[in-house]
C-alpha angles and dihedrals in degrees: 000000000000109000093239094057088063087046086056097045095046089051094038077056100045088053098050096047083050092061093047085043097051098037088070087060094060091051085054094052088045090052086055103045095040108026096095093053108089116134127247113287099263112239130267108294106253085219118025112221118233105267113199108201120213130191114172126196154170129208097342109156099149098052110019089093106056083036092075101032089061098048084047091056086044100124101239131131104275092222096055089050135105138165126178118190109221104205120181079158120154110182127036092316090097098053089048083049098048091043100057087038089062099042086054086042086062094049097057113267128131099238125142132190105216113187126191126210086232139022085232104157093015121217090346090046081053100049097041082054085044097056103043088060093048123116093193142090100216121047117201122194128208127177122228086255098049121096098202103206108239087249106060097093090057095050097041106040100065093062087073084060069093105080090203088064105097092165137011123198132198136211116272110229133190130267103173103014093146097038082107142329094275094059087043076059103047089045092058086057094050100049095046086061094041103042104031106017106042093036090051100049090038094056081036091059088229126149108279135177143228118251095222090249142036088049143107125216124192107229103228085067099056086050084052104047091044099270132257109326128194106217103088114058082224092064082160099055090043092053090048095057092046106051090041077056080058093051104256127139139223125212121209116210105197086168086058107079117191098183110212132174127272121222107266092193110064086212084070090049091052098054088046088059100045093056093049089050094051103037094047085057094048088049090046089055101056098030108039082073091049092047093046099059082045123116082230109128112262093244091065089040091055093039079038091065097033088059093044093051097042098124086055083097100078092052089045086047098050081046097061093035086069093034094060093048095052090044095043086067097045090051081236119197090223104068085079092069088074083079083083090068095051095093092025092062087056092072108075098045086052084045085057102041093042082052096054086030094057090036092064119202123087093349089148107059085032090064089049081081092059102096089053085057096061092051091049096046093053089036090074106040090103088051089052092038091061085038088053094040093055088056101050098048082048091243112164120231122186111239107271101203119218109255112247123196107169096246106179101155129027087253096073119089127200103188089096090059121109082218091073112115120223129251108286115235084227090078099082085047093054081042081053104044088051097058091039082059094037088053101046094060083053101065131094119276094013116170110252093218090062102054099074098046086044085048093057091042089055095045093047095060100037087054087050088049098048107057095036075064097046090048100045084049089055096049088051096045086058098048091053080058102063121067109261088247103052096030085087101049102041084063119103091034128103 
């Protein structure tokens, strides 16, 4: 390939991670400008709508139980009050269910555990059953690792007394932060998308999304905007955008905290990730058409695509990785043109720092976790680059759920779970991307500009890999430990 093609293609990259770059520092002016105008809290509803609560979930052995329970102590009139228990369950998930949903029933809730033969659809197929089977207005949806608080009906009901409100989300919380420093990690990141992103956005009246849990959605909306479909992995930010193309709105409730758990095993991030990645690309393919014929201002049409192809930044960065390698031994004039990233790159860590500041609390010793974060955010751009590949070529992916263990104190382990993923094969490529980027800092004539950004790929991947590797050693260490005949049975308990 001619010399000046991979010039074009490294600046046409430094330009596009500096508009994700500097993009983050809008948010963060727009956080700033707008995070203090929220309206007043609207007042007690005179007449509370029905409201039908869904969890859905999926081989959940270690948190089905106090899922329920939880949705079941939520204060809201009984008679108002609906859950329905979406099982696609197959292992003992579905007797524990079944087992909690009677003893409420008992007791006098109206809860109700509705199975399906197959998981067709996924999470979306569940909720459009769901739906059709609901007897409420109003339809909340809570993951298997969320603890809705028992007054989060009451708090987040009355915003839909405005007829214009198709959707309202609340802020995701933390139950096991300090569990270790991945999850430190993980909590930063989420918090920079709840507290600064989605609050600025929202103020902004820009287009937002539902998280796929801690929310409620007025019926009549989803009708309106197609229903739940099954063919992005992100059937909640494909929904968003669709029914904000109807003219819905959805209102974001940073003040309203649904604490929820972090993945404890980066393998599990990691396939969270993934799926996000994959799934927002999907939905950008098929909606950014759809956004741009729209009568939508330009400026939410431009912000609109930026959020949609945000994942678009590990490819571009795998890209440059390689890029830099190849120029650096050719003394290319385009590698300094990675000076433009140098206060783009600024955005996303005070994204992060302006989310735990504002927070309060123990901001400090939160943003000690930031570097981690970093490393975290660039170790897993080969595992998004092969997510967002998979989208574009259409290729179908069966929905990987997230582990979840129910880790509440640093004490509790999850590596005897049935529930712990493998080693991912991924692992020797990230080993391998790590001492591609290393190396290339190493030879003669190498650009100075590039080293620091090289030296943060490397150490990205080789943070991801290593403790893939650390993780996976621990998990075995504990199963050389069982006998070969109770090993079996011991897993999928706490």
């Amino acid at each position: 390939m001619p010399i000046a093609l991979l010039e074009l293609a490294y600046v046409l990259c430094t330009l596009l991670l500096s508009v994700y770059g500097f993009n983050s520092l809008l948010l963060v002016a727009l956080y700033l400008r707008h995070g203090r105008d929220a309206p007043p809290d609207p007042a007690p509803a005179d007449v509370w709508p029905r409201v039908t609560v869904q969890l859905p979930i999926y081989n959940e052995l270690h948190t089905v139980e106090r899922l329920v329970q939880a949705a079941a102590s939520m204060d809201y009139p009984r008679d108002r009050l609906e859950i329905q228990v979406l099982d696609d369950s197959a292992d003992e998930t579905r007797v524990l269910a079944s087992r909690v949903v009677r003893r409420l029933r008992e007791q006098g809730c109206n809860v109700v555990h509705i199975t399906r033969p197959t998981r067709e659809g996924f999470k979306a197929g569940a909720l459009a059953l769901g739906t059709a089977r609901a007897g409420g207005e109003l339809l909340a949806i809570f993951d298997a690792d969320f603890l809705p608080r028992p007054d989060f009906l009451r708090r987040v009901v009355p915003h839909f007394g405005d007829p214009t409100v198709g959707c309202v989300q609340a802020r995701w919380g933390h139950l096991n932060r300090q569990y270790s420093l991945l999850t430190e990690a993980q909590a930063l990141g989420v918090d920079g998308h709840f507290l600064v992103e989605q609050t600025a956005r929202s103020r902004a009246r820009l287009f937002i999304n539902f998280n796929g849990t801690a929310g409620i959605w007025r019926r009549t909306c989803i009708q309106d905007a197609g229903g739940w479909r099954a063919d992005t992995l992100t059937e909640d930010l494909d929904l968003s955008y669709r029914a904000q193309l109807k003219g819905w709105r959805i209102k974001y409730l940073p003040d309203v905290v649904v604490p929820a758990e972090l993945p404890a095993q980066v393998g599990g991030f990691k396939r969270q990730q993934a799926r996000w990645a994959q799934g927002s690309i999907q939905t950008a393919m098929r909606l950014i058409g759809p956004l741009l014929r729209s009568d939508q201002p330009w400026a939410v049409k431009l912000e609109g695509i930026i959020h949609l192809t945000g994942y678009l930044v590990h490819p571009l960065m795998l890209v440059m990785v390689l890029l830099t390698a190849t120029l650096n031994l050719q003394e290319s004039w385009a590698l300094v043109s990675t000076s433009w990233l140098v206060p783009a790159a600024v955005g996303p860590p005070l994204l992060y720092a302006v989310a735990e500041i504002s927070s309060g609390g123990q901001w400090t010793r939160h943003l000690r976790a930031l570097p981690l974060l970093v490393l975290l955010g660039t170790g897993i751009a080969l595992s998004n680059t092969r997510a967002v590949v998979n989208a574009i070529l259409g290729r179908q992916q069966a929905f990987q759920r997230t582990p979840k263990f129910a880790l509440s104190d640093i004490r509790d382990r999850w590596f005897h779970s049935r529930y712990a993923l493998e080693l991912d094969s991924l692992v020797w490529g990230e080993l391998g991307m790590a001492a591609f980027a290393f190396a290339a800092v190493v030879v003669p004539r190498v650009d100075q500009g590039a080293v620091p950004w090289m030296l943060l790929y490397a150490a990205g991947s080789a943070y991801v890999a290593m403790v893939s590797l650390v993780q996976a050693l621990e998990r075995q260490r504990w199963l050389a430990t069982q006998p070969k005949s109770g090993a079996r049975s011991r897993e999928g308990t706490r």
